[in-house]
C-alpha positions, 0 to 999 in steps of 0.5 A, spaced: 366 701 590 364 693 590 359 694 585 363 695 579 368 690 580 362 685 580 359 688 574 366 688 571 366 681 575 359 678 572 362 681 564 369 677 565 364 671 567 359 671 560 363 674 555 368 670 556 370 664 561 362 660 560 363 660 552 371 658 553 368 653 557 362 651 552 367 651 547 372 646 551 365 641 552 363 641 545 370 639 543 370 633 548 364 631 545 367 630 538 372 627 541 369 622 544 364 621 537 370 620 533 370 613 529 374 610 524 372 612 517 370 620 519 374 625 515 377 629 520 383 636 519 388 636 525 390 643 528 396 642 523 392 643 517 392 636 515 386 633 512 386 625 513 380 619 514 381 616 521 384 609 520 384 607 528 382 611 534 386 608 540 382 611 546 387 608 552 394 611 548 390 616 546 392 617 539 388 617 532 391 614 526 390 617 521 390 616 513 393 622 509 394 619 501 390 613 499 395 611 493 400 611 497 396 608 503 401 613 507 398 613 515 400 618 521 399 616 529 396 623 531 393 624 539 386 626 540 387 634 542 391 635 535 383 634 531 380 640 531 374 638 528 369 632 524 368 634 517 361 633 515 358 632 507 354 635 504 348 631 503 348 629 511 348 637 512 342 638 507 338 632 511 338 635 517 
């Protein structure tokens, strides 16, 4: 009887729980990476360039229009990912 509930157990664990955890370590990192001039997309949908990254009040300004120099304050976890250029991903 014991047996199935640790199979059912050890499947729970690989198909979910470690690459959820993969996922949350990967995106820690990225944030830590995060520098001033990175292209960034929040999880809002917003293009921006980074301005200012504020570790201590854990807020990113970014700015969104260049004519209009328009900026948003935003916190780490709202970035959902670091775009990346052509020409660097072609390099590697």
């Amino acid at each position: 009887m014991m047996f199935p509930l640790a199979l059912i157990f050890l499947l729970f664990y690989f198909l979910i729980m470690r690459p959820e955890r993969r996922k949350q370590a990967d995106h820690k990192s990225l944030l830590e990476s995060l520098k001033k001039n990175d292209r960034v997309i929040t999880i809002g949908g917003i293009y921006g360039v980074v301005a200012n990254v504020q570790r201590d009040d854990d807020r990113v300004t970014l700015k969104i229009d260049e004519a209009n120099n328009t900026k948003i304050d935003v916190t780490f976890n709202s970035i959902a990912r670091v775009l990346v250029e052509n020409a660097d991903v072609e390099a590697k």
